[in-house]
C-alpha beads as a LAMMPS data file, in Angstrom:
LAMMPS data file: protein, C-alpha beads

355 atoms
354 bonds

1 atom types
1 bond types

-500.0 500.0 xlo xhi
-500.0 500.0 ylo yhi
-500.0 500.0 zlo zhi

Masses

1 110.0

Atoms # bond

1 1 1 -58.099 258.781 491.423
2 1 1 -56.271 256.088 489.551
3 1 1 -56.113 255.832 485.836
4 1 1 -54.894 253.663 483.531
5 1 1 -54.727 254.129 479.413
6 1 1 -57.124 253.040 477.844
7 1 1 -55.448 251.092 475.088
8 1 1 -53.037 249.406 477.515
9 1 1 -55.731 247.043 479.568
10 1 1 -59.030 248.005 477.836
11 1 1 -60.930 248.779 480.372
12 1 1 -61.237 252.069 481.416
13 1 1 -60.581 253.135 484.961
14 1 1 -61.846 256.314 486.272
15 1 1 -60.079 259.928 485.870
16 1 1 -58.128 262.472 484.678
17 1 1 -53.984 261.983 483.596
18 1 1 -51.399 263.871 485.783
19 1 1 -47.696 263.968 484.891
20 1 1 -44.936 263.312 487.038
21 1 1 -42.917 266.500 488.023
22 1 1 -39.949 266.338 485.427
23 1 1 -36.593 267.038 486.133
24 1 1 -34.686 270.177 484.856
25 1 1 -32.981 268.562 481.799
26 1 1 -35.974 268.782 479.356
27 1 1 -38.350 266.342 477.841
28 1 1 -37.265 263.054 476.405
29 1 1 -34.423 262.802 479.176
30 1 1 -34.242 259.141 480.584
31 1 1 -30.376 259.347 481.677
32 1 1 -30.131 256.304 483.614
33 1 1 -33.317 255.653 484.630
34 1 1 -33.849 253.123 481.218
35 1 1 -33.770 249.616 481.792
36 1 1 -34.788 247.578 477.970
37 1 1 -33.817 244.408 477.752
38 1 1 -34.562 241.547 474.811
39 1 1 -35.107 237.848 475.890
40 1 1 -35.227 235.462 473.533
41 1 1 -35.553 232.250 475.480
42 1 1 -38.806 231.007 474.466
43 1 1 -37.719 230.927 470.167
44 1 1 -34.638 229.926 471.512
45 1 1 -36.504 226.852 472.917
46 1 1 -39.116 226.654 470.705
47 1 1 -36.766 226.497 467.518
48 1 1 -34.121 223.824 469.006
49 1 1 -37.526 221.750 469.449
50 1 1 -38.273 222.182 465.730
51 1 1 -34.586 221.536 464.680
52 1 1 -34.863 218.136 466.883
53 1 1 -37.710 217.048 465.293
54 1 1 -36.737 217.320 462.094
55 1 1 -33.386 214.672 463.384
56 1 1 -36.330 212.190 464.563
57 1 1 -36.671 212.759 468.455
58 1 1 -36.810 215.391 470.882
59 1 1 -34.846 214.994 474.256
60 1 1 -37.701 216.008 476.819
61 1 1 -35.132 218.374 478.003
62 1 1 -35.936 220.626 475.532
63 1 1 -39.841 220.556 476.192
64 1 1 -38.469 221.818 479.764
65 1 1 -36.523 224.488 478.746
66 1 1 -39.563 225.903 477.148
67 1 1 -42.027 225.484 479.580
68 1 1 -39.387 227.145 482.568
69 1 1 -38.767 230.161 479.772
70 1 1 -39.456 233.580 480.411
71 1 1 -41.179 234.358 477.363
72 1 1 -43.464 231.225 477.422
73 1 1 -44.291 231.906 481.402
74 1 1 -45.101 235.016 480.844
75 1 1 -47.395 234.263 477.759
76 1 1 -48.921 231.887 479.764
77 1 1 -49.971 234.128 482.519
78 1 1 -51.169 236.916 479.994
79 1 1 -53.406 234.190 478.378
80 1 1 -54.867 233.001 481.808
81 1 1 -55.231 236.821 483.341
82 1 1 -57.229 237.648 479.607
83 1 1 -59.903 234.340 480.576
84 1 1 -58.006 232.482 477.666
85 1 1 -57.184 229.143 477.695
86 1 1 -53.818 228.312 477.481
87 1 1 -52.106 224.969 477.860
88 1 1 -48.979 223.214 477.635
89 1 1 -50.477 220.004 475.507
90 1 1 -52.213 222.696 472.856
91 1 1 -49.073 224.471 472.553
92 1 1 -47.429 221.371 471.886
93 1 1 -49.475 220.515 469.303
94 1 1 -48.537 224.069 467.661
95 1 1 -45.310 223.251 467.718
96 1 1 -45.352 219.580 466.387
97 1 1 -47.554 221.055 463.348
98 1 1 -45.978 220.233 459.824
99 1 1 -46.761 224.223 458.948
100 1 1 -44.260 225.139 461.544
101 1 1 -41.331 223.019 460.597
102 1 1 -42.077 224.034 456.804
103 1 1 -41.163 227.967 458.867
104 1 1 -38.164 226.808 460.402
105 1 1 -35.205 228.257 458.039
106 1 1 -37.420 231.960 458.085
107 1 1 -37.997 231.946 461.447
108 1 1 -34.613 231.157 462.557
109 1 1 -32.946 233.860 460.429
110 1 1 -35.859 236.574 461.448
111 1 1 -34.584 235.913 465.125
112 1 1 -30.817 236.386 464.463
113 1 1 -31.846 239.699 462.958
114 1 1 -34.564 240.595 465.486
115 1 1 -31.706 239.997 467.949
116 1 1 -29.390 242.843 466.482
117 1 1 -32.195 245.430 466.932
118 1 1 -31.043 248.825 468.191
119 1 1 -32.942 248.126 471.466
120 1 1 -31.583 251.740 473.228
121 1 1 -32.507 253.505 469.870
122 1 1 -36.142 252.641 470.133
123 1 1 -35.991 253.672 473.809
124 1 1 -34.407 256.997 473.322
125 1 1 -36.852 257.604 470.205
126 1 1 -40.171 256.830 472.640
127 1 1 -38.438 259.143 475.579
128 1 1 -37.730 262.074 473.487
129 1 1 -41.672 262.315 473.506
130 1 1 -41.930 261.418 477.513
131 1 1 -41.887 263.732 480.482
132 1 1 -38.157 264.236 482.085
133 1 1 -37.051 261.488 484.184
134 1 1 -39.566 258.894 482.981
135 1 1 -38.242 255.317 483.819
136 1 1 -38.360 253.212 480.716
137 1 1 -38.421 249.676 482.138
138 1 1 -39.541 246.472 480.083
139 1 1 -38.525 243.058 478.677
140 1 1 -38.814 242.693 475.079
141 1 1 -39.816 239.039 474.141
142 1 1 -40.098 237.923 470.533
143 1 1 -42.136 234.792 470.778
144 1 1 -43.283 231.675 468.287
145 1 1 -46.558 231.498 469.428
146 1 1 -50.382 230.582 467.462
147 1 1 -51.778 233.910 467.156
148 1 1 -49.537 235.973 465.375
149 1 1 -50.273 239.456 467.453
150 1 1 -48.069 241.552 469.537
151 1 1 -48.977 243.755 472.630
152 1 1 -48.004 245.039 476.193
153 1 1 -48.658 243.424 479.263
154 1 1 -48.106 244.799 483.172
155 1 1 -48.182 248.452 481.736
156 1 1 -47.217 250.427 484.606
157 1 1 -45.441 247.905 486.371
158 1 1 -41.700 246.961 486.998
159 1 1 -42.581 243.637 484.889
160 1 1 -43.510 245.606 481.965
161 1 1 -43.823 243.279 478.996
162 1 1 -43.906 243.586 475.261
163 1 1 -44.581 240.204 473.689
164 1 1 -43.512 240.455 469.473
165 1 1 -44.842 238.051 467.346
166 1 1 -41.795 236.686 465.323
167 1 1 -42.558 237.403 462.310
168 1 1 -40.561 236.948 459.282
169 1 1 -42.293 239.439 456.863
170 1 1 -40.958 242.383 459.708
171 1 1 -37.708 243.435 459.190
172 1 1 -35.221 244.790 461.712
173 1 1 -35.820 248.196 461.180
174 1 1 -39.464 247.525 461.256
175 1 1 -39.156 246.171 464.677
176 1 1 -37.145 249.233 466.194
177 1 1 -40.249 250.987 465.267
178 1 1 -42.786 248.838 467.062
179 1 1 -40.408 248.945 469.630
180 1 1 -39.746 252.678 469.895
181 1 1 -44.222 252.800 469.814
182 1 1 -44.568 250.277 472.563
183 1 1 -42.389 251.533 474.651
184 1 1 -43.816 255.326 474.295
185 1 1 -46.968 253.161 475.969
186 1 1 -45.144 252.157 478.755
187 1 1 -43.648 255.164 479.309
188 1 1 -46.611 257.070 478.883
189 1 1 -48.534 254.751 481.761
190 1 1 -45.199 255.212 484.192
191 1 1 -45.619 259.166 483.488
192 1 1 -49.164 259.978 483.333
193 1 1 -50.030 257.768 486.500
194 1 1 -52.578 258.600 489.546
195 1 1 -53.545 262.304 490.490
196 1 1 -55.324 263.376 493.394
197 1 1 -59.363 263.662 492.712
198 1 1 -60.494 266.923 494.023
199 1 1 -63.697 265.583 494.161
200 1 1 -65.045 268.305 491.098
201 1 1 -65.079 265.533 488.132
202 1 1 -68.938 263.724 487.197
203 1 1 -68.338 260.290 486.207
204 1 1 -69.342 260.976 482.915
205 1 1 -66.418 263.786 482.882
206 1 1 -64.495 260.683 484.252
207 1 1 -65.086 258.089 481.553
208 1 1 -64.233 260.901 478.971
209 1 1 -61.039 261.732 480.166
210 1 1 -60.035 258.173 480.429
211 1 1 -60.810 257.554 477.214
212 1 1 -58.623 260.846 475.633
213 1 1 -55.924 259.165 476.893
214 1 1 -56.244 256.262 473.335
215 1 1 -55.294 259.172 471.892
216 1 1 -52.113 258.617 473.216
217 1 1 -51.904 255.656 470.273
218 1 1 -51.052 258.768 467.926
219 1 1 -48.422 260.166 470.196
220 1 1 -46.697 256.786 469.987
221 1 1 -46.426 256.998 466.236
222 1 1 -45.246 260.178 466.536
223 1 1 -42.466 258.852 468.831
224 1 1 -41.686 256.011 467.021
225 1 1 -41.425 258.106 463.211
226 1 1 -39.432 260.534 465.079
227 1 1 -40.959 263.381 464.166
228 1 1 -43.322 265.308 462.729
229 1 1 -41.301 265.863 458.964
230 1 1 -40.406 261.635 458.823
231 1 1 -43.366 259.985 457.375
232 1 1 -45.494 257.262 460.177
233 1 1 -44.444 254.388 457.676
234 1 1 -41.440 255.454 456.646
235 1 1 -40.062 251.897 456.772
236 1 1 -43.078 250.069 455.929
237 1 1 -44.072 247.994 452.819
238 1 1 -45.892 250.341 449.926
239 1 1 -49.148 249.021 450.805
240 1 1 -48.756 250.126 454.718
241 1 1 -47.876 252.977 453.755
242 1 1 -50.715 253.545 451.518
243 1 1 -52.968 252.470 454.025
244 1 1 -51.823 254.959 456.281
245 1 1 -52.146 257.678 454.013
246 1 1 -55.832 257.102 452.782
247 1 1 -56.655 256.397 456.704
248 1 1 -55.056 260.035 457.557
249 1 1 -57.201 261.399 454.779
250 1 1 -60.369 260.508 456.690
251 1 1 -59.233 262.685 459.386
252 1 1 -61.974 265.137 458.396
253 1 1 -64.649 263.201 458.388
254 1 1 -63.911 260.518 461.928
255 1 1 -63.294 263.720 463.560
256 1 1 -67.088 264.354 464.322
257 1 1 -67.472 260.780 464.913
258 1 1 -65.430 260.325 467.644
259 1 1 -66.261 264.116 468.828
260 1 1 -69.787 263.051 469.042
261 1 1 -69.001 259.702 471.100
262 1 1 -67.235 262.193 473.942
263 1 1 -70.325 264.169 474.109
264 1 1 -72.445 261.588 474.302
265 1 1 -70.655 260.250 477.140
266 1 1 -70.916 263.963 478.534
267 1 1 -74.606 264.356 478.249
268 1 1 -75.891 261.170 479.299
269 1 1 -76.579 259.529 476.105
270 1 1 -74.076 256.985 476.546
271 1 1 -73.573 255.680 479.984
272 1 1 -73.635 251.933 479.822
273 1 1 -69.564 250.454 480.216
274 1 1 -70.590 247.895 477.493
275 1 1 -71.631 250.376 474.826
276 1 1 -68.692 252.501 475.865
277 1 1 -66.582 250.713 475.272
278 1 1 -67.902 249.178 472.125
279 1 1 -67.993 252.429 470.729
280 1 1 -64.390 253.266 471.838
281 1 1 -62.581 250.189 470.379
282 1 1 -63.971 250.811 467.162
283 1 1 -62.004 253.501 466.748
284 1 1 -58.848 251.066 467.343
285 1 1 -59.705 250.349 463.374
286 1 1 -58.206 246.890 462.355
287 1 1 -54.483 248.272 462.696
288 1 1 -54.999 252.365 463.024
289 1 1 -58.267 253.534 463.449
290 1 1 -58.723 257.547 464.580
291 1 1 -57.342 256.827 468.491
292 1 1 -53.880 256.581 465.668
293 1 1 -54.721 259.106 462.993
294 1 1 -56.554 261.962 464.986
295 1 1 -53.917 261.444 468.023
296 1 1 -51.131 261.927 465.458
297 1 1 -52.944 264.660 463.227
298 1 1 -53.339 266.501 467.378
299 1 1 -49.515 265.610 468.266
300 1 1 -47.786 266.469 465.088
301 1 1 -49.256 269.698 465.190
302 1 1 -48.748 271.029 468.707
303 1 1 -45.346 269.828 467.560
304 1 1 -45.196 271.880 464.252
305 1 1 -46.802 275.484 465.945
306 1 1 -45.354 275.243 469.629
307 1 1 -42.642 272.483 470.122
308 1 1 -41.952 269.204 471.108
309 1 1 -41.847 270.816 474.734
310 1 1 -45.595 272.008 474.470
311 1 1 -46.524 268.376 473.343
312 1 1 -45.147 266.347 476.010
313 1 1 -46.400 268.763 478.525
314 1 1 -49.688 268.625 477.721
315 1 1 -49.735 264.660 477.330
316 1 1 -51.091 263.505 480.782
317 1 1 -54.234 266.170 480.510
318 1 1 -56.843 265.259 478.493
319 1 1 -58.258 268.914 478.228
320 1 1 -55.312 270.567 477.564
321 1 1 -54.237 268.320 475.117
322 1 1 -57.668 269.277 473.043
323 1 1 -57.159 273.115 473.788
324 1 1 -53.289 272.941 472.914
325 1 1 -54.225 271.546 469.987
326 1 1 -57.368 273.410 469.033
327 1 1 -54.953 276.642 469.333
328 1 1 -52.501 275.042 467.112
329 1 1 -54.809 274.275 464.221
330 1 1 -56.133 277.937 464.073
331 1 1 -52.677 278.673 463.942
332 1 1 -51.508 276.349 461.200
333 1 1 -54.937 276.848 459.740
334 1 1 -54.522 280.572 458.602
335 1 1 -51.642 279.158 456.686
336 1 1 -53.530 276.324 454.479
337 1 1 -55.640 276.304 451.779
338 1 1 -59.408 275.584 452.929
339 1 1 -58.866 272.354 451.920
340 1 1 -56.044 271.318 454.234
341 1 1 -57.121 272.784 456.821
342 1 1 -57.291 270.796 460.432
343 1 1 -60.645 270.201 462.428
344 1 1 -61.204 271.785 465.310
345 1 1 -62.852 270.347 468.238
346 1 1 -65.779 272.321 469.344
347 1 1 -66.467 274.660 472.185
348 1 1 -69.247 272.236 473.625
349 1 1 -66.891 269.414 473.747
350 1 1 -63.827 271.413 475.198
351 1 1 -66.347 272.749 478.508
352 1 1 -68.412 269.773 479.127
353 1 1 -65.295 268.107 480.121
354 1 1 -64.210 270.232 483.119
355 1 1 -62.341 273.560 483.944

Bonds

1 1 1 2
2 1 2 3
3 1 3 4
4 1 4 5
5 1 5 6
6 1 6 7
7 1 7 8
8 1 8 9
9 1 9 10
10 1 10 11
11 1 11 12
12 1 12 13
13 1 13 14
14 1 14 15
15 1 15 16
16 1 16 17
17 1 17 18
18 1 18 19
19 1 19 20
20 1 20 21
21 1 21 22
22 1 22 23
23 1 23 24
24 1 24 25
25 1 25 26
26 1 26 27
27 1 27 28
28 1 28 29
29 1 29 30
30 1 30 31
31 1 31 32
32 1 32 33
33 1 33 34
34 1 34 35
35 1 35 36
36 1 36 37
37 1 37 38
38 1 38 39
39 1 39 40
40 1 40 41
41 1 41 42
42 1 42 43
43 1 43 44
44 1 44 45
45 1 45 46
46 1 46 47
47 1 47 48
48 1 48 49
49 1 49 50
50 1 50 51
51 1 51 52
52 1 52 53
53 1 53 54
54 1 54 55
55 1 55 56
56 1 56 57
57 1 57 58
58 1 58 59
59 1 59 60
60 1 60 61
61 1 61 62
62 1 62 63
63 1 63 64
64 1 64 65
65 1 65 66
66 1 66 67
67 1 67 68
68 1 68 69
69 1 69 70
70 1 70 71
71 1 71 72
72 1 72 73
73 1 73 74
74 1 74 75
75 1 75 76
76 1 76 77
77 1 77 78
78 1 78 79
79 1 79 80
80 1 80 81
81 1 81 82
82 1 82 83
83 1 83 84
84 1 84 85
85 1 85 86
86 1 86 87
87 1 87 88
88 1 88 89
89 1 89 90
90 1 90 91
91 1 91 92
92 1 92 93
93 1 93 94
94 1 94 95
95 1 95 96
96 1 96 97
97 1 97 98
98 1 98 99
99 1 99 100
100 1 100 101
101 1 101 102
102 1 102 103
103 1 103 104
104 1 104 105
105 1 105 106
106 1 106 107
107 1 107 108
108 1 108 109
109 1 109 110
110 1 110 111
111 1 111 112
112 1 112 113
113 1 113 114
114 1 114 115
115 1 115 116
116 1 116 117
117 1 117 118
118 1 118 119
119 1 119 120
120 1 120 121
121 1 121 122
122 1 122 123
123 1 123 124
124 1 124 125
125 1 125 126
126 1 126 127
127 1 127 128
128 1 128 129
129 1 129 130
130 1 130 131
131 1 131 132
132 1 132 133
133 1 133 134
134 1 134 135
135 1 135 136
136 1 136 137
137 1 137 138
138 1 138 139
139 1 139 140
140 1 140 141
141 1 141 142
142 1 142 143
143 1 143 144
144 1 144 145
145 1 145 146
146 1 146 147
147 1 147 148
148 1 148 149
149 1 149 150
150 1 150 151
151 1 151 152
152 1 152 153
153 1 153 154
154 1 154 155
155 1 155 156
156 1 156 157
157 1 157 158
158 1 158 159
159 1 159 160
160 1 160 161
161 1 161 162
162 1 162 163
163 1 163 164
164 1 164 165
165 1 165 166
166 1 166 167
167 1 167 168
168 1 168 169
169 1 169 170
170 1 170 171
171 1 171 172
172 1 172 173
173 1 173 174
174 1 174 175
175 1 175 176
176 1 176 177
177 1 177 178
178 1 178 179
179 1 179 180
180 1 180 181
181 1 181 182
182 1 182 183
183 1 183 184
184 1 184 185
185 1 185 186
186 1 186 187
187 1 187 188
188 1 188 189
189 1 189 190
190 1 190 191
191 1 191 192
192 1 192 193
193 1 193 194
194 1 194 195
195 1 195 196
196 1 196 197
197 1 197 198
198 1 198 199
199 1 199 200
200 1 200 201
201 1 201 202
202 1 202 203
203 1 203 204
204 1 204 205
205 1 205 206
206 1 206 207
207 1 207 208
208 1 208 209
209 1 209 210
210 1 210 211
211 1 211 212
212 1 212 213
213 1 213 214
214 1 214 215
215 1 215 216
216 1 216 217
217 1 217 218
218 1 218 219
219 1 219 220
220 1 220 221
221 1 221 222
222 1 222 223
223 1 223 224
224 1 224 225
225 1 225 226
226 1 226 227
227 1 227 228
228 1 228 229
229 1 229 230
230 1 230 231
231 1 231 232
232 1 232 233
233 1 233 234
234 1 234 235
235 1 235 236
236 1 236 237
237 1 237 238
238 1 238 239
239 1 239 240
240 1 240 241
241 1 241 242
242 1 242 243
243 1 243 244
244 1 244 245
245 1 245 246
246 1 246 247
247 1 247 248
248 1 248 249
249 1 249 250
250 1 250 251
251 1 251 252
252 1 252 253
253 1 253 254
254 1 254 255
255 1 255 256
256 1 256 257
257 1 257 258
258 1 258 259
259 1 259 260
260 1 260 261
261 1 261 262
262 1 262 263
263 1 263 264
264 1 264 265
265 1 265 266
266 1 266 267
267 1 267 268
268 1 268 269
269 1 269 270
270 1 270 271
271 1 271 272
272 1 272 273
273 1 273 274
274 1 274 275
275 1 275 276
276 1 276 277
277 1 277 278
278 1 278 279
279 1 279 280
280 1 280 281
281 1 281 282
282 1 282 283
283 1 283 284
284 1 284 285
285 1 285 286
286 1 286 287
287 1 287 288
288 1 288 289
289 1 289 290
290 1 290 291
291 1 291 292
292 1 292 293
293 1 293 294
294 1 294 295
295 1 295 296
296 1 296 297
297 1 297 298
298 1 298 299
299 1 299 300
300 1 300 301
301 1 301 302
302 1 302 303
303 1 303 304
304 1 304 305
305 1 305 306
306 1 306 307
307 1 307 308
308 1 308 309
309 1 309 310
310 1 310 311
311 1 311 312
312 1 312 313
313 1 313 314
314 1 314 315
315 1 315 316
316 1 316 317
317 1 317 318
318 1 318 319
319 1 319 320
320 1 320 321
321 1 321 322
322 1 322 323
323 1 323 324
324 1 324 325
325 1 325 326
326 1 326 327
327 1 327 328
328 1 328 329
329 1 329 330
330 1 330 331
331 1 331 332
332 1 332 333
333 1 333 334
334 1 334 335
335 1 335 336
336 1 336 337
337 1 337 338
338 1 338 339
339 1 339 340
340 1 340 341
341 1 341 342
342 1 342 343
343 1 343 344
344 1 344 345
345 1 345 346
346 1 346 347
347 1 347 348
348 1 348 349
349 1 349 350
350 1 350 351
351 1 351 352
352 1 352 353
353 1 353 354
354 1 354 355
């Protein structure tokens, strides 16, 4: 049964997560088996370009070094594998745009920083929540590219990509925090890879499971905070972190939203891909919908009652994730005011999807 995370290529596969058998030396362990490297060639390229133009001329040199760069191929191919169109005569154009030179100065001084980033920092941070002996294996590649979004690419592969919009409003420490999330993805795809079907699982029990596993958006932002007591934004602008906090408030209430979107999976209601996954990537929000919120709300508290341990062991099952944390929350629950207490998922939910 082969699954991939739902978050990672957006289009749900069939099955339940299993974990990789982890070594002896606890959780969070990566020894030597990390391998995270930053290239930089393509805003290399791309800015030498810009500083030519601005002399008068551009040796077509230059245009070659950015079309042979790692970054750019690798954009390229990402673009073309997503049905986008990508070509080298509209990303010239980008780049010849009088909005870009006007960037030039910020952009070049954002990349000297980006390129002091504590790289094995961010790793370390994302494998202290990843089973023992998970191999951490990805390029980093800031890029000056049109859209300004970042994301993985070849999750699950040795080619594992994360492609950073360079942008000039995120500051270094910023970055080791995207870093540190993306790279709990990658991680998290390498550990919680194919099982063995026994054959027991509907296909509605299938689709469920696969889509638990956007949960795994929360873990990351777990990981990348470092833990439970540092706050998600800690090194955010005001207004992120404001954001984040009235978003986490509406744990309550999107916790019977997306409870009801499992169990209509479950029973039938829901059954067309399409609508599935309609209904799943709204909860993706605009930056951190509840896959983010409820995921961390779940992860943070297994954390709190049982242990980092107990959280990264329960990662790569779906249904133990929801019963570890369901135990939790009663737990922690008896402690809080009525008001602060955490929502539990219900009984229904936590059958319907399998022993």
């Amino acid at each position: 049964m082969r699954v991939v995370r739902a978050m990672v290529l957006v289009v749900a596969a069939a099955g339940a997560l299993a974990c990789r058998p982890g070594r002896a030396d606890g959780p969070g362990v990566v020894a030597l088996r990390t391998s995270v490297t930053l290239v930089a060639d393509e805003p290399d390229a791309a800015l030498a370009i810009l500083a030519a133009r601005a002399e008068g001329s551009v040796d077509p040199q230059l245009w070659e070094a950015l079309w042979s760069s790692t970054g750019y191929r690798r954009l390229a191919r990402r673009e073309r594998a997503m049905g986008r169109s990508f070509t080298d005569s509209a990303f010239r154009r980008f780049l010849e745009s009088d909005t870009l030179a006007a960037l030039r100065p910020s952009l070049e001084t954002t990349l000297a920083s980006w390129k002091r980033a504590d790289v094995a920092r961010a790793a370390r941070k994302a494998a202290a929540y990843l089973p023992a002996g998970t191999e951490l294996r990805a390029l980093l590649l800031p890029l000056i590219k049109p859209q300004p979004n970042s994301f993985v690419f070849d999750v699950g592969t040795d080619s594992a990509a994360i492609f950073l919009y360079l942008d000039p409003s995120v500051t270094r420490d910023q970055l080791e925090v995207t870093l540190a999330h993306e790279l709990h993805h990658i991680g998290y795809a390498v550990a919680c890879e194919a099982g063995d079907d026994p054959g027991t699982l509907t296909e509605p029990q299938r689709t469920a499971l696969t889509w638990l596993g956007a949960f795994g958006e929360g873990v990351a932002v777990l990981a990348a905070a470092g833990g439970p007591d540092v706050h998600p934004h800690a090194s955010s602008d005001s207004a992120d972190r404001a954001r984040w906090d009235r978003d986490f408030r509406q744990v309550g209430t999107d916790f019977p939203r997306v409870e009801a979107f499992f169990l209509d999976i479950l029973a039938g209601r829901t059954v067309e891909p399409a609508e599935v996954r309609q209904r799943a990537m709204a909860f993706f929000g605009d930056a951190q919908g509840p896959w983010y919120t409820i995921g961390y709300a779940m992860a943070s508290a297994i954390e709190r009652m049982d242990g980092r341990e107990a959280l990264v062991s329960s990662l790569c099952n779906g249904r133990e994730l929801l019963r570890r944390y369901n135990a939790a929350a009663v737990r922690s629950n008896a402690k809080l005011t009525a008001s602060a207490r955490l929502p539990l998922w219900s009984d229904e939910l936590i059958a319907r999807l399998g022993p």
